[in-house]
Structure formats: C-alpha cells, structure tokens
C-alpha positions in Angstrom: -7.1 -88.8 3.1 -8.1 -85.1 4.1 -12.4 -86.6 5.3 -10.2 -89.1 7.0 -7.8 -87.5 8.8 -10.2 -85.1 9.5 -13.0 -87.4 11.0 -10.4 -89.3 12.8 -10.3 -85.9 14.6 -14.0 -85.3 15.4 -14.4 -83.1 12.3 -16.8 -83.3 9.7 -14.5 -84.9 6.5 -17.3 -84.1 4.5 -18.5 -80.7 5.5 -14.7 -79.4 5.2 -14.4 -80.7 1.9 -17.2 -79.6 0.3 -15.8 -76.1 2.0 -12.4 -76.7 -0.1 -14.4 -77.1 -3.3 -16.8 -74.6 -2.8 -17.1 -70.7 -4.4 -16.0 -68.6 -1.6 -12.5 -70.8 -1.3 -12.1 -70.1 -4.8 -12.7 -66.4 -4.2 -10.3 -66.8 -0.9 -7.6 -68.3 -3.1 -7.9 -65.7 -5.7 -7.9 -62.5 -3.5 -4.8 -63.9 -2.0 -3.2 -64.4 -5.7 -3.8 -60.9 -6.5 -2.2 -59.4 -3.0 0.4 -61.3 -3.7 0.9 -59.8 -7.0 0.1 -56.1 -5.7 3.2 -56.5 -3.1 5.1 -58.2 -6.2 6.3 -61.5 -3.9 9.4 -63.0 -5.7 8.8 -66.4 -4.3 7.5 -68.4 -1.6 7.4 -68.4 1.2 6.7 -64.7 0.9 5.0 -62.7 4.2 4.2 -59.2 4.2 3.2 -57.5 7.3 2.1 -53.8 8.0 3.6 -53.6 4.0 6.9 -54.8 4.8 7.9 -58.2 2.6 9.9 -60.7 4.0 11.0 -63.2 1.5 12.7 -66.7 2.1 12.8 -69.3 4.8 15.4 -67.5 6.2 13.4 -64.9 7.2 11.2 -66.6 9.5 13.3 -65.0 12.6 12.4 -61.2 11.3 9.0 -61.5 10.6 8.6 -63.1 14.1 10.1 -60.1 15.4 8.1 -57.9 13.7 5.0 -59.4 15.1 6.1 -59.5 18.3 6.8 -55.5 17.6 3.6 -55.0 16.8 2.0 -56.8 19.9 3.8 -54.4 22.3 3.2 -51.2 20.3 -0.6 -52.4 20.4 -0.7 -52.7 24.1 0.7 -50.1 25.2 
C-alpha cells in the first residue's frame, strides 16, 4: 500500500521503502526510543520541547504555544 500510494504521488514506492527497511531507520528509530526514555515519557503522544514534556492529546494547544514562543524569542 505504502510503494503505491507513494507512486501514485510521483515518488519512488521503491526507493522509500527500501529507506524504511534500511540500517540508518533502525538507528533513527532507536535514538528516538532512548530519548524518549532519558525524558522518561509516560505515554504517547509524548512531546518535549526546549526539555519541557507535554504529555496527552490534550496538550496539543500548549506545546503549540510553546513553539510559537520560541519563534518570536528567536526573531527578535
């Protein structure tokens, strides 16, 4: 479904799933698992940004006002 979804697109199905099985997603995957861990996320979906963990659907509103925090104190 994903190669044909993905050509239907103008992507290469192939390409991107060979990408899915290959080492470095592994490694991607795995990095992630462990920073996970190191915040110590009770659940998902978890988000941690600048270190501060936001835990639960409900907290989509917050952590998009964090961001948008962050983008003004970066352009100023």
């Amino acid at each position: 479904m994903i190669k044909k979804v993905a050509n239907d697109v103008g992507l290469n199905g192939d390409r991107i799933l060979e990408l899915i099985h290959g080492e470095a997603a592994k490694l991607a995957a795995m990095a992630a698992l462990a920073e996970y861990e190191q915040f110590g996320c009770p659940g998902v979906p978890t988000w941690v940004v600048e270190g501060e963990r936001f835990w639960g659907k409900d907290r989509v509103d917050w952590v998009t006002e964090k961001v948008k925090q962050l983008q003004q104190t970066s352009s100023l």
